[in-house]
C-alpha positions as CSV (number, residue, x, y, z in Angstrom):
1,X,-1.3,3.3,-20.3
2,X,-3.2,3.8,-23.2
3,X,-6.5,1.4,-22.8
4,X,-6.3,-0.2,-26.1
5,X,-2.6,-1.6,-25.8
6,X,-3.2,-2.5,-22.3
7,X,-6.0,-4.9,-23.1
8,X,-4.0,-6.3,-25.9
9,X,-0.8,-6.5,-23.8
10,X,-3.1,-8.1,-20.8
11,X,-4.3,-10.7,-23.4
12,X,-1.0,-11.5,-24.6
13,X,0.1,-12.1,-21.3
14,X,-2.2,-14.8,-20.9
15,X,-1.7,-16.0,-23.7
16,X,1.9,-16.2,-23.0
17,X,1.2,-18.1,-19.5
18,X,-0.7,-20.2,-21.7
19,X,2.2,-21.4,-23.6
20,X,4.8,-21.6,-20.9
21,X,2.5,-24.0,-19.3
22,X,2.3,-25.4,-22.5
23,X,5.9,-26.2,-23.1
24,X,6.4,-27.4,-19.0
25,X,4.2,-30.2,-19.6
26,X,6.3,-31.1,-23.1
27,X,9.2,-31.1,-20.9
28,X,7.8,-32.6,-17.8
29,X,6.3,-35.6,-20.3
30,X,9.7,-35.8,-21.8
31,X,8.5,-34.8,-25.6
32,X,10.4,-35.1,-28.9
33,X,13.2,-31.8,-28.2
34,X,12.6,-30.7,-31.2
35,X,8.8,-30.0,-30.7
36,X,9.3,-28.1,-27.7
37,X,12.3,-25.9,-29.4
38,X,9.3,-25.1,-31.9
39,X,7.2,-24.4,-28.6
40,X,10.0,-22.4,-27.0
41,X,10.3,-20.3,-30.8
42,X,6.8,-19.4,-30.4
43,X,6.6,-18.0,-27.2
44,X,9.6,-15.7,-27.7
45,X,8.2,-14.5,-31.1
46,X,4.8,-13.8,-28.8
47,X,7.2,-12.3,-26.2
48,X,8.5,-10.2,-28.7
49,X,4.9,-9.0,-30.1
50,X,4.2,-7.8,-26.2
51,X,7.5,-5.9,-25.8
52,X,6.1,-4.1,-29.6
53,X,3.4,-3.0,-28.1
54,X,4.8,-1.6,-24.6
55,X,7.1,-0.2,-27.0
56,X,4.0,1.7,-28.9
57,X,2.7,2.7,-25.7
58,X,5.7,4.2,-23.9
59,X,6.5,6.2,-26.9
60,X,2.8,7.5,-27.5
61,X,2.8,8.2,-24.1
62,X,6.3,8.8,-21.9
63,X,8.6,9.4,-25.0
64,X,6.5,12.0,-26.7
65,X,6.1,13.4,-23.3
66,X,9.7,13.7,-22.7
67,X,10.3,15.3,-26.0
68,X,7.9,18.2,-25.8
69,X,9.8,18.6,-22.3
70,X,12.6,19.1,-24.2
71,X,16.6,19.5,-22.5
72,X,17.4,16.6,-19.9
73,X,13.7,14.6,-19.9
74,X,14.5,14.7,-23.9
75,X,17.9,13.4,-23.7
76,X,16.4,11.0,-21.0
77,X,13.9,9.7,-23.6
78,X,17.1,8.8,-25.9
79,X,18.9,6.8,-23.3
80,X,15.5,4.8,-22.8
81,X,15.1,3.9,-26.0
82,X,18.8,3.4,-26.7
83,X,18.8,0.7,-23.7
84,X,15.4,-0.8,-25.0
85,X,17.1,-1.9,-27.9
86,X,20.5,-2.7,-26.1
87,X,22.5,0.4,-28.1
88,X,23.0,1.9,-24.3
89,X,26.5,3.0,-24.0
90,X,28.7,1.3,-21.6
């Protein structure tokens, strides 16, 4: 993994264990629903902003990989990104 995105995907993380805490003790104190829907919005927005940079990694690293490998490992590469963005064939 490439240093830089795993300390920023490490920090994300914890802030995301952060915020699920976050939004067990809305629920557990029985909060306004609508506050912790706004709660629940932000954590899949930060979910989202880890799964771009995993994204960045794996194709600075695997994908281009796979590519320069060319044949299968290149039609491989395809099928992983295909599935990472639910356009896998069924």
């Amino acid at each position: 993994m490439i240093e830089d995105i795993k300390k920023r995907a490490l920090h994300r993380t914890s802030i995301l264990e952060g915020q699920m805490r976050g939004v067990a003790r809305m629920i557990e104190n029985e909060e306004y629903c609508m506050d912790i829907i706004t709660q629940s919005r932000a954590i899949q927005r930060s979910l989202e902003s880890l799964n771009r940079l995993l994204l960045e990694n794996h194709l600075r690293t695997h994908v281009t990989h796979m590519f320069e490998e060319g044949g299968e490992e290149r039609d491989k590469a395809v099928l992983e990104l295909l599935k990472a963005f639910d356009f896998d064939r069924k």
